[in-house]
C-alpha positions as CSV (number, residue, x, y, z in Angstrom):
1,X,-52.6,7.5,34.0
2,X,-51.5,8.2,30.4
3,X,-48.4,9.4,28.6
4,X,-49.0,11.9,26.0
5,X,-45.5,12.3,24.1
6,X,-45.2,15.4,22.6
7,X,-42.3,16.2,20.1
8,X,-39.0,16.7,22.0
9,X,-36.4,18.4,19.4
10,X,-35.8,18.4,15.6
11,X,-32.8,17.4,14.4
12,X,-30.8,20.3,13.1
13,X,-27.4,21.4,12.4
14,X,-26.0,18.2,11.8
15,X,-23.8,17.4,9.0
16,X,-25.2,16.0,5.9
17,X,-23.7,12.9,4.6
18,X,-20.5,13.0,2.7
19,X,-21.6,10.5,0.1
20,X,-22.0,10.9,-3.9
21,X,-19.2,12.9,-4.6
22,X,-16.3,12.3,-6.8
23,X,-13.2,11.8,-4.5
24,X,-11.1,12.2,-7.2
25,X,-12.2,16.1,-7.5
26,X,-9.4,17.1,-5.3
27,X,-6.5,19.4,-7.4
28,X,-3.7,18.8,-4.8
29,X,-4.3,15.3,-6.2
30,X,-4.8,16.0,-9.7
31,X,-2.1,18.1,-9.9
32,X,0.5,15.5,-8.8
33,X,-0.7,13.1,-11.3
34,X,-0.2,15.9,-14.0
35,X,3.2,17.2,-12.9
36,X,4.2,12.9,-12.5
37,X,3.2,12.2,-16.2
38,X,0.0,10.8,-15.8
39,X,-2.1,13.0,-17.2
40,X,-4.1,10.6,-19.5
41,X,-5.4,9.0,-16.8
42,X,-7.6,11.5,-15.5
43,X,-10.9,10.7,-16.9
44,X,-10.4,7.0,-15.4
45,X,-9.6,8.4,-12.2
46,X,-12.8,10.5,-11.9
47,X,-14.5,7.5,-12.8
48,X,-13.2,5.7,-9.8
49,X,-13.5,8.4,-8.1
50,X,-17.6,8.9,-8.3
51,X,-17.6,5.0,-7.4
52,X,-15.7,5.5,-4.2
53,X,-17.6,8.2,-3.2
54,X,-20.5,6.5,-3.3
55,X,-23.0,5.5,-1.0
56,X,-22.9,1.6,-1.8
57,X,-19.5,1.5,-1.6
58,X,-19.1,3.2,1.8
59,X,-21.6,0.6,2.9
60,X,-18.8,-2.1,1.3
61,X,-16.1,-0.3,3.6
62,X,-18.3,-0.7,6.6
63,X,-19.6,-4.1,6.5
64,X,-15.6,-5.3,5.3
65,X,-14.2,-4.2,8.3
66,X,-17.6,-5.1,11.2
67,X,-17.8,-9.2,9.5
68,X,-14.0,-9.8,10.4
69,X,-12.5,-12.5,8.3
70,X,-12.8,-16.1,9.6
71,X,-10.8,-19.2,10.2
72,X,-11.6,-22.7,9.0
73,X,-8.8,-24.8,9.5
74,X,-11.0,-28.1,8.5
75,X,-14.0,-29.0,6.8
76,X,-16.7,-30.5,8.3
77,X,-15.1,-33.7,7.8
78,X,-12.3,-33.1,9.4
79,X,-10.2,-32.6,6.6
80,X,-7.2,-29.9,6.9
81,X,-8.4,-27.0,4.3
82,X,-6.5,-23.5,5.9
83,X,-9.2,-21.2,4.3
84,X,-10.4,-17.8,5.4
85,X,-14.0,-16.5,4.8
86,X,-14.7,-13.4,3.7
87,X,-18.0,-10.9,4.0
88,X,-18.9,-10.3,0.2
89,X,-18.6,-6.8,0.8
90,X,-14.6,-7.7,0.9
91,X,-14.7,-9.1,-2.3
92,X,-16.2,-6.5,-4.3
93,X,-13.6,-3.9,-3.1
94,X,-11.3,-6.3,-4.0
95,X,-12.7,-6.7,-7.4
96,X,-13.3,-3.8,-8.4
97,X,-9.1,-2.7,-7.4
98,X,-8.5,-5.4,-9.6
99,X,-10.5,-4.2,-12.3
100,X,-8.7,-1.2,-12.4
101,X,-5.5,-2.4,-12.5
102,X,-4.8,-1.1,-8.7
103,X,-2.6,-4.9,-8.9
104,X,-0.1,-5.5,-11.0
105,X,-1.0,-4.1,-13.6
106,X,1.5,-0.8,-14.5
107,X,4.3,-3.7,-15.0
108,X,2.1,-4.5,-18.1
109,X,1.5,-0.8,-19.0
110,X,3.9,0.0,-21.4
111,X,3.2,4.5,-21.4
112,X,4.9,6.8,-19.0
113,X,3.0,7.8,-16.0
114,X,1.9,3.8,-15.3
115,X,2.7,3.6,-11.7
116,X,1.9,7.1,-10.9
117,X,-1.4,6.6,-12.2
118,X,-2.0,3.2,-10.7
119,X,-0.5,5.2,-7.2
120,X,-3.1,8.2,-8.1
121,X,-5.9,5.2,-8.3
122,X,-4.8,3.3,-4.9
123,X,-5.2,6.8,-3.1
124,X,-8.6,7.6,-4.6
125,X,-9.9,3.7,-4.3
126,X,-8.3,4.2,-0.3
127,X,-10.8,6.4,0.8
128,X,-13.6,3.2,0.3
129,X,-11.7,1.3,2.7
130,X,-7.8,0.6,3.7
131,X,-7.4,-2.4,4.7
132,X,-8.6,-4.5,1.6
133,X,-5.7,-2.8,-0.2
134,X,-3.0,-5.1,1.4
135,X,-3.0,-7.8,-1.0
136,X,-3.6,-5.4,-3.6
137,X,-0.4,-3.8,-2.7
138,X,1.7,-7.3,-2.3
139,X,0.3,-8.6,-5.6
140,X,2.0,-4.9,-7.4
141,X,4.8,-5.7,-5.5
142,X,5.5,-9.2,-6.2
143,X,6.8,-8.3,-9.7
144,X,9.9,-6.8,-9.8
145,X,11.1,-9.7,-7.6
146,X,9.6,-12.8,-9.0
147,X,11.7,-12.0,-12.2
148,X,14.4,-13.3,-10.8
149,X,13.1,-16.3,-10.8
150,X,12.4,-16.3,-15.2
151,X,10.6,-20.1,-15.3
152,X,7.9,-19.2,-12.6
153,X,7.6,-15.1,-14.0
154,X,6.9,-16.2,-17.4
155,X,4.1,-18.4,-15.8
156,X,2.2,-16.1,-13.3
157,X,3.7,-12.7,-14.1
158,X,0.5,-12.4,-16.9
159,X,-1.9,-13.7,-14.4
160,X,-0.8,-11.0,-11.3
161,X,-0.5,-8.0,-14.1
162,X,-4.1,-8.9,-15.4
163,X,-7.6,-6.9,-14.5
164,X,-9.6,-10.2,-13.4
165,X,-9.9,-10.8,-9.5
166,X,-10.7,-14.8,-9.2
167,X,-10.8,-15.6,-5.4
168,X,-10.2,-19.4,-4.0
169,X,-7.6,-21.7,-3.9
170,X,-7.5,-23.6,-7.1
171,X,-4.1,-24.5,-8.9
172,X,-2.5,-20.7,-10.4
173,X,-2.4,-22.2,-13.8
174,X,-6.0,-22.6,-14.1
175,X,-7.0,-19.3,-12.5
176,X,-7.8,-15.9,-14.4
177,X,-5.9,-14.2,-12.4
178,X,-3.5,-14.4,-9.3
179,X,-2.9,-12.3,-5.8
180,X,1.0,-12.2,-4.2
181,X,1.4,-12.4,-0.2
182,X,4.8,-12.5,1.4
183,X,6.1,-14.2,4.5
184,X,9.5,-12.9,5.9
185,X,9.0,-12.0,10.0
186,X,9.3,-15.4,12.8
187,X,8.7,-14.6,16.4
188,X,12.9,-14.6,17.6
189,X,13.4,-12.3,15.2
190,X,10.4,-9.8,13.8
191,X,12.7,-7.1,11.6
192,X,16.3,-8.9,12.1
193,X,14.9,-11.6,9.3
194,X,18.0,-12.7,9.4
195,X,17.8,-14.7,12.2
196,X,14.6,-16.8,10.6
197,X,14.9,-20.5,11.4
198,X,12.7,-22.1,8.5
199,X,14.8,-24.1,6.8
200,X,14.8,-25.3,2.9
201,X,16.3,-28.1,1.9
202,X,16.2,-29.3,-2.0
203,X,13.9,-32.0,-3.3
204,X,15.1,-34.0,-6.3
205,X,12.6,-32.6,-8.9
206,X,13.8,-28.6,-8.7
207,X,12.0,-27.8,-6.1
208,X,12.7,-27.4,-2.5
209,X,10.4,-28.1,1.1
210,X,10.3,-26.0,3.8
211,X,9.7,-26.4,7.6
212,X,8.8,-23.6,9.6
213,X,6.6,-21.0,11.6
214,X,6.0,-17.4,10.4
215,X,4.8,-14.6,12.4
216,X,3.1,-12.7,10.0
217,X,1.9,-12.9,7.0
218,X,-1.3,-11.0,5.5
219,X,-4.3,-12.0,2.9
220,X,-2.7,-16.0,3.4
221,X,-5.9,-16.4,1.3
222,X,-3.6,-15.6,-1.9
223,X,-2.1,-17.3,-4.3
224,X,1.5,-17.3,-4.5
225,X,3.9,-15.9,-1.5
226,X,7.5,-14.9,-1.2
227,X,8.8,-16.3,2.0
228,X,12.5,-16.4,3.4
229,X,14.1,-19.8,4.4
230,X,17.5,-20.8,5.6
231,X,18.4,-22.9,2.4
232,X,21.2,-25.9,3.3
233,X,21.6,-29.3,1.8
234,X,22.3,-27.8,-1.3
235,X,25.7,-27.5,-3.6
236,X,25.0,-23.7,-3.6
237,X,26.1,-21.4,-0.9
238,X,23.2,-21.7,1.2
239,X,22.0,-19.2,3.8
240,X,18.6,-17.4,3.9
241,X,17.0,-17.5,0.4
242,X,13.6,-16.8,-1.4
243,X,11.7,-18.8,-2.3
244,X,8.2,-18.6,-4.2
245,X,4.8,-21.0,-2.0
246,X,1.5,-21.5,-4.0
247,X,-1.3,-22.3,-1.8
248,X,-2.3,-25.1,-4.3
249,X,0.2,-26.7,-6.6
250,X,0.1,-27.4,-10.2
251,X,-1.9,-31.0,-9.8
252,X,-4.9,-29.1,-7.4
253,X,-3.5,-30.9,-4.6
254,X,-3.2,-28.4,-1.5
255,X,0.5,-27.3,-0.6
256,X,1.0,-27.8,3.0
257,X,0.2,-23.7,4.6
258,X,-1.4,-24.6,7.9
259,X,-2.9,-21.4,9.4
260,X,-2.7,-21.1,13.1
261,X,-4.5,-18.2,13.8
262,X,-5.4,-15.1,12.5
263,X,-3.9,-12.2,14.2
264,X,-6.4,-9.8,16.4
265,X,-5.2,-6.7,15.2
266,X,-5.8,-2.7,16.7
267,X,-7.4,-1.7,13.5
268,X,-7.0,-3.4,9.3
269,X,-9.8,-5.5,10.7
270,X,-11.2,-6.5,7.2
271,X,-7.6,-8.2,6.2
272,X,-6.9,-11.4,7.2
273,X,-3.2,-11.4,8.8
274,X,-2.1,-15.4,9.7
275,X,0.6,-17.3,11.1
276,X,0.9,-20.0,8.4
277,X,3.2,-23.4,9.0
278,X,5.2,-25.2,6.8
279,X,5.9,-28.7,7.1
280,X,7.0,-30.3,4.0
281,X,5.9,-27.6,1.9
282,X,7.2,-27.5,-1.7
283,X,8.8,-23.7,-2.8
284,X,10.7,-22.9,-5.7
285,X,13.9,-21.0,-5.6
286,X,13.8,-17.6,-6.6
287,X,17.2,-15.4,-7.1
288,X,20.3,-17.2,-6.1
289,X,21.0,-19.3,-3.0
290,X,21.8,-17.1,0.0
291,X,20.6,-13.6,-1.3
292,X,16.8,-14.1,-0.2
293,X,17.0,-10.1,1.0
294,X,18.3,-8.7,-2.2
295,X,15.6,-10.1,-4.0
296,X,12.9,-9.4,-1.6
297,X,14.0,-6.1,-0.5
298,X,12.0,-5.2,-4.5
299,X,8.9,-6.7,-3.1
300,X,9.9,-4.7,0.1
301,X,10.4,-1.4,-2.0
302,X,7.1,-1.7,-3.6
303,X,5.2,-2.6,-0.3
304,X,6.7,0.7,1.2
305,X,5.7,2.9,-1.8
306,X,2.5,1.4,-1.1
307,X,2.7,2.4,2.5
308,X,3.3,6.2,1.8
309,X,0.3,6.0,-1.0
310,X,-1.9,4.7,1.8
311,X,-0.9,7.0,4.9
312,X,-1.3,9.6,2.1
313,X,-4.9,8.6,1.4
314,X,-5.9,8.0,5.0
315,X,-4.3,11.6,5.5
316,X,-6.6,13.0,2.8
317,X,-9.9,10.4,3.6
318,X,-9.4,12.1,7.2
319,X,-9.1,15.7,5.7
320,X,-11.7,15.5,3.3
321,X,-14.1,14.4,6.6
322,X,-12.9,17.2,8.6
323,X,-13.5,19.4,6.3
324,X,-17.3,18.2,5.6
325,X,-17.9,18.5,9.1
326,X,-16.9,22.3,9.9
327,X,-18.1,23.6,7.0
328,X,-21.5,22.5,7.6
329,X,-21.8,22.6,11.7
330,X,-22.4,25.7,13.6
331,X,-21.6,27.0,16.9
332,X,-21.2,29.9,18.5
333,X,-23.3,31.5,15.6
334,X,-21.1,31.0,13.0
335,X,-20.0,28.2,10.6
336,X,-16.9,26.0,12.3
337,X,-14.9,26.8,9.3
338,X,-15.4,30.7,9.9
339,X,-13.9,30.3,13.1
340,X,-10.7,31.6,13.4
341,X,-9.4,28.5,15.9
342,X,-10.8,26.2,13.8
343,X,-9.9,27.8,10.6
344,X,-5.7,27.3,11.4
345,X,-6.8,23.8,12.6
346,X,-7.8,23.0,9.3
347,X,-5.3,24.2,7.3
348,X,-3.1,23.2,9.1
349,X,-4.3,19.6,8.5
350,X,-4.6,20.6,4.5
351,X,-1.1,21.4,4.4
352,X,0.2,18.4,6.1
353,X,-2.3,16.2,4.0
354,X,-0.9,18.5,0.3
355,X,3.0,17.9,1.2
356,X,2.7,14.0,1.9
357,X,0.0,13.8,-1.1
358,X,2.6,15.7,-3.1
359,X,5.6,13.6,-1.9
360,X,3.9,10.2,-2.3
361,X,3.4,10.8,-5.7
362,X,6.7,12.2,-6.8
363,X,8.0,8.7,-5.6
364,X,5.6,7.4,-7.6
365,X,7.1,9.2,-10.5
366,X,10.5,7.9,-10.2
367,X,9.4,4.4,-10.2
368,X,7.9,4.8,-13.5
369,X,11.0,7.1,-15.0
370,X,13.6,4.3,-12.9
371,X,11.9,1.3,-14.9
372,X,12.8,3.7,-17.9
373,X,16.3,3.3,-17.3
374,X,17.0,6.7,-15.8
375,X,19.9,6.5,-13.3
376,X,19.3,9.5,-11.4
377,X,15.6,8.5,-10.7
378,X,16.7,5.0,-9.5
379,X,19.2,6.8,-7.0
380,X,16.5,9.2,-6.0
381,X,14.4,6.0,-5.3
382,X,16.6,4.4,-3.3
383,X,16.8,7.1,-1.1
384,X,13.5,9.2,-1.1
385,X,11.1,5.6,-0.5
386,X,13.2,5.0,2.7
387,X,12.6,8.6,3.6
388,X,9.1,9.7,2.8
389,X,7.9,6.1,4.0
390,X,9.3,7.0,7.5
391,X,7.9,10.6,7.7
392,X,4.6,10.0,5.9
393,X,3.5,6.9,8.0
394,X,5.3,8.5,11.3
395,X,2.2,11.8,10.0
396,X,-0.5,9.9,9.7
397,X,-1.6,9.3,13.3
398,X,-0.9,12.2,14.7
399,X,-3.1,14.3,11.9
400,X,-6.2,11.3,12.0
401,X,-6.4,12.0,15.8
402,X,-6.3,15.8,15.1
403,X,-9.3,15.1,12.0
404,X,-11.2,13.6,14.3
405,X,-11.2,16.1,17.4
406,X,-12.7,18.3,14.6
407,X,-15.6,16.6,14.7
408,X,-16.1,16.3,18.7
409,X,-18.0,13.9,20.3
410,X,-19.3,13.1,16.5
411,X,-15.6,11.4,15.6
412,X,-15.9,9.6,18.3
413,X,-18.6,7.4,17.5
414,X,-18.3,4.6,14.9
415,X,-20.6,5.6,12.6
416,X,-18.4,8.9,11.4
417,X,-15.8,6.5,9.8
418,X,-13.1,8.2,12.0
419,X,-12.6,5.5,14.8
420,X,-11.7,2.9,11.9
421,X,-9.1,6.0,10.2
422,X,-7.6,6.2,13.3
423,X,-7.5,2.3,14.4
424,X,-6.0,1.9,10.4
425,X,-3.7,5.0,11.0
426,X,-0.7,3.0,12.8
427,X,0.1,0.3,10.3
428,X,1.7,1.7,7.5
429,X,4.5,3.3,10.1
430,X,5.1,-0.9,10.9
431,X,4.5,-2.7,8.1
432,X,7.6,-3.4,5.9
433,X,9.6,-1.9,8.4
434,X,9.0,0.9,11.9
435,X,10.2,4.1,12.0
436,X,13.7,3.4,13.4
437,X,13.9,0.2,10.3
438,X,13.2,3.2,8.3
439,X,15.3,5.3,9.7
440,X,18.1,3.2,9.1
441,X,17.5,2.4,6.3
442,X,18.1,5.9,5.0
443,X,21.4,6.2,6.6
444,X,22.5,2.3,5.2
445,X,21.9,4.2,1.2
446,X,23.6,7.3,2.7
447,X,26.7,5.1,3.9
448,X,27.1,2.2,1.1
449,X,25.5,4.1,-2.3
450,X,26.3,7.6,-1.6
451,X,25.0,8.6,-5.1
452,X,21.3,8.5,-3.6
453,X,22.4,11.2,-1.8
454,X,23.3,13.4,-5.2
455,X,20.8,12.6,-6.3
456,X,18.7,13.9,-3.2
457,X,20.3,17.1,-3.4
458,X,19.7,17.5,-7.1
459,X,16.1,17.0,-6.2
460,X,17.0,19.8,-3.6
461,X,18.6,22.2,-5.9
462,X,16.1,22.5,-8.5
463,X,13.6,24.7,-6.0
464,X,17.4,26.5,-4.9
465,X,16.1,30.5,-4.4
466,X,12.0,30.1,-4.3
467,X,12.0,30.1,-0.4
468,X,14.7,31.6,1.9
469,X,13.9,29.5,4.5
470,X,14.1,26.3,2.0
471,X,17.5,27.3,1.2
472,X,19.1,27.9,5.0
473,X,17.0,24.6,6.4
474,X,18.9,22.5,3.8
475,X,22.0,24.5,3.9
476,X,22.0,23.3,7.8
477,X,20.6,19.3,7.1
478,X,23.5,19.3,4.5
479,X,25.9,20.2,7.2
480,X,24.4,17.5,9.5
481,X,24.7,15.0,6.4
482,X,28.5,15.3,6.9
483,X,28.7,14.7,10.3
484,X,28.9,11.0,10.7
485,X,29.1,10.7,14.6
486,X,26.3,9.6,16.7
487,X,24.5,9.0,13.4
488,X,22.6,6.3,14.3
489,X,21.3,8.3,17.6
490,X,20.3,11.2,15.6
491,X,18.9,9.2,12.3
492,X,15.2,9.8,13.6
493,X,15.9,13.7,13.3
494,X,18.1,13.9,10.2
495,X,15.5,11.9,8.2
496,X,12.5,13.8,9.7
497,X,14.9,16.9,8.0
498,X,15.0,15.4,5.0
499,X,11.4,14.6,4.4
500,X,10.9,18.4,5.3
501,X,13.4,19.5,3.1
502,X,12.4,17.3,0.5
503,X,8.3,18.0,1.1
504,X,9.1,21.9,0.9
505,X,11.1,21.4,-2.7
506,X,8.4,20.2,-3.8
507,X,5.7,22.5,-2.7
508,X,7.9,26.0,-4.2
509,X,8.3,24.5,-7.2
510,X,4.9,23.1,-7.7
511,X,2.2,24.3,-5.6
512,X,1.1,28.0,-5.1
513,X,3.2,30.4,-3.1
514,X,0.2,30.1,-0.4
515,X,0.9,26.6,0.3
516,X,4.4,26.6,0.2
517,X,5.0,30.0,2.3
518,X,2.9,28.1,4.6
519,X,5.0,25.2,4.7
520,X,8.8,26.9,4.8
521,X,7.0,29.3,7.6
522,X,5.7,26.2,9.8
523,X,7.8,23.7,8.6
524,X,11.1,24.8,8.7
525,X,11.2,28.6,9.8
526,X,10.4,27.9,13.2
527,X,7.1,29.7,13.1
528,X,5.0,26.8,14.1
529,X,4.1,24.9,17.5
530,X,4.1,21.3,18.8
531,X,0.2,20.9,17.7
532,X,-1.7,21.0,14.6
533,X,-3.2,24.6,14.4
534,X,0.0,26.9,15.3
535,X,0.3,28.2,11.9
536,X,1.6,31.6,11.8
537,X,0.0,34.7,11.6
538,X,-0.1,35.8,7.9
539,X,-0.1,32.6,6.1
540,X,-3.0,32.8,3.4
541,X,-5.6,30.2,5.1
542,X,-8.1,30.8,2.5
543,X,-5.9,29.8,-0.5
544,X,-5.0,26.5,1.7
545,X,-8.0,25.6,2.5
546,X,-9.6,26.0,-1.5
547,X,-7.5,23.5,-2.3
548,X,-9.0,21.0,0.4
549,X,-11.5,18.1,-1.4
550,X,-15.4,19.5,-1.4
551,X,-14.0,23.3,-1.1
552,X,-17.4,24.4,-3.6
553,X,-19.5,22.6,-1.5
């Protein structure tokens, strides 16, 4: 008996691969960085664009993420050396978001529109991969904090601003330039970091030791860290401080940071998250004894801008994919995208992805105007980082899961890239704080700096008559604002209100009236169901979706 194979099927009507496009072509985007101040930067951003777009470095994205970092806790020896190996593919993400000053770089920038365009760049560079972007994001962050410590930020501050990425652990003054980590959570207390038990006690040169067990802390292949410690011992105060950990100290010698384990997280698989021990390990103080959270909440503050930037970008990564896939498959003998079903899916997923794309940036914007010196932008700071990082991280989930059931079975499978947007999708709504931390938070700044909230509602006012519904929706949350009982029960809804509110300000005054009648109508009018896809009848779909990344194609 023989076989004779004959020729089954051809392979038709499958998508073509999204690769070798410019992710930066996107106006929802572009238009943000324009109306934020950044304008210059455009040409740059393109530029990064094309690269992540680009077949090579969605191979970098893969391979990052499948070779997980690994542990060596000794050398072959048996000497202690705490180091975590990456796959090379790690590293050159990592370099080139150094490169482009994705770091720490806008604290050196001295032009408007820095940290806007630096956010602008983190979204674009986020579609290559997310979870490479932690350290970036902790090394931006460091910043603002480590000034308070003026000895150790006139040292490093020039090394984590620069555009040279110089992996290993060698002493920071040698090094080209310098990543930031942060240690705050322990295992009794996770968010209540005030019940840490690692305690600092001061050594007669200046400096201090610690002893103690975090919980988490990411990228421990970094440099320098900000960790929390229960100073005592001291003539000062005491009481939980900050203090500032290299990995190696200014003689080469390695400080002790004993790694455990790496965590086996749901999805970030590509960044290394550790539970590092100190024993003996030498810190300098940074801000004064007892105030550790003042002076990390700026590292904090950062790290959540950082959070909305990413959710934003996986938002938009997940859109963008989406949107390849229905408007190249076919069923039913006609384009996905042509179908009416699939047509309100899909906007509806482009309107979600435009308001926290348009939100994230405008807190991006008042970083840049609040290091400026303008009052009313700091208060608006305080306030709208606390509430877009709750809302915009709380989003991304929900609309990755939705992204993917566009592509069927197809999302499914690991080789779409969905599976790791989705597995990536929870973190931001956890790290640097969960929703109800969030939540919280906002009503702490309403309660104890109540001119956040002016400034809030001067953000409010200045769309005041370009949507109806705009007007009566905050007319009612302002209401609600006054109403201090049960406040802590209801914070979840009254912030969710105010990210609304605040997302739909923003969309009448700078996006067209097809967007943000789409918006008011779903949003706040009531017109729109439980489920992505319920937008109204009426809304213009078409003028949504052009504004969706790859419309021409």
């Amino acid at each position: 008996m023989r076989s004779n194979p004959v020729r089954t099927h051809e392979v038709t009507n499958q998508v073509p691969p999204l690769t070798g496009h410019d992710v930066a072509d996107d106006p929802v985007l572009l238009e943000g960085v324009r109306n934020e101040g950044a304008g210059w930067y455009e040409e740059d951003l393109h530029r990064l664009g094309l690269l992540a777009g680009s077949d090579e470095v969605r191979r970098w994205g893969e391979e990052a993420n499948a070779y997980e970092p690994v542990l060596r806790t000794h050398d072959r020896y048996g000497n202690r050396v705490d180091e975590v190996d990456f796959h090379p593919s790690y590293h050159a993400l990592m370099d080139v978001a150094i490169r482009e000053g994705l770091g720490g770089t806008a604290w050196a920038e001295d032009k408007p529109g820095a940290h806007v365009a630096r956010a602008a760049g983190l979204m674009v560079w986020g579609f290559a991969d997310q979870s490479h972007l932690c350290p970036v994001s902790m090394t931006y962050a460091v910043v603002p904090a480590l000034r308070h410590a003026p000895e150790q930020a006139a040292a490093f501050e020039p090394l984590l601003t620069g555009r040279v990425y110089d992996p290993g652990l060698r002493a920071p003054e040698g090094k080209r330039g310098l990543l930031a980590g942060m240690g705050m959570t322990e295992k009794q207390g996770g968010s209540d970091v005030r019940a840490n038990t690692t305690a600092a006690t001061p050594g007669p040169d200046g400096t201090w030791r610690l002893r103690g067990h975090k919980w988490f802390t990411s990228a421990p292949m970094n440099d320098l860290f900000l960790v929390l410690a229960q100073a005592s011992g001291s003539d000062g105060p005491g009481g939980l401080s900050c203090f500032l950990v290299p990995r190696v100290l200014p003689d080469g010698s390695r400080n002790t940071f004993r790694i455990q384990r790496l965590k086996d997280k749901l999805g970030n698989r590509g960044n290394a998250s550790s539970e590092p021990e100190f024993d003996d390990t030498v810190a300098w103080l940074v801000g004064p004894e007892g105030r550790g959270v003042r002076t990390i909440i700026e590292m904090v503050t950062m790290t959540r801008l950082d959070c909305i930037l990413s959710s934003a970008s996986g938002m938009r990564t997940a859109l963008t994919l989406a949107a390849h896939h229905v408007r190249h498959r076919s069923a039913f003998g006609a384009k996905l995208v042509d179908q009416p079903l699939m047509r309100n899916v899909v906007a509806d997923l482009a309107l979600e992805s435009e308001a926290a794309t348009t939100l994230a940036l405008r807190v991006a914007g008042a970083v840049d105007r609040a290091q400026q010196g303008d009052r009313q932008e700091q208060s608006f700071l305080r306030l709208a980082t606390a509430v877009a990082k709750y809302w915009v991280c709380k989003r991304q989930p929900t609309m990755v899961a939705e992204a993917l059931e566009c592509l069927g079975g197809n999302g499914f499978v690991e080789e779409s890239g969905m599976p790791r947007l989705y597995r990536d999708a929870p973190l931001n709504g956890i790290w640097e704080g969960s929703g109800n931390v969030s939540a919280l938070d906002v009503l702490r700044a309403l309660t104890r700096e109540p001119e956040s909230l002016g400034a809030f509602e001067a953000e409010i006012a200045a769309a005041a008559g370009g949507d109806s519904r705009l007007d009566g929706a905050w007319r009612r949350l302002r209401d609600e604002l006054r109403t201090g009982e049960d406040a802590q029960l209801r914070a979840r809804w009254l912030v969710e209100r105010m990210a609304l509110v605040l997302q739909g300000s923003l969309l009448v005054r700078h996006a067209p009236a097809s967007v943000a009648d789409a918006f008011c109508a779903s949003r706040l009018g009531g017109e729109h169901g439980l489920a992505f896809g319920t937008l109204p009848t009426g809304v213009d779909r078409a003028g949504i979706l052009a504004r969706v990344p790859g419309a021409g194609a």
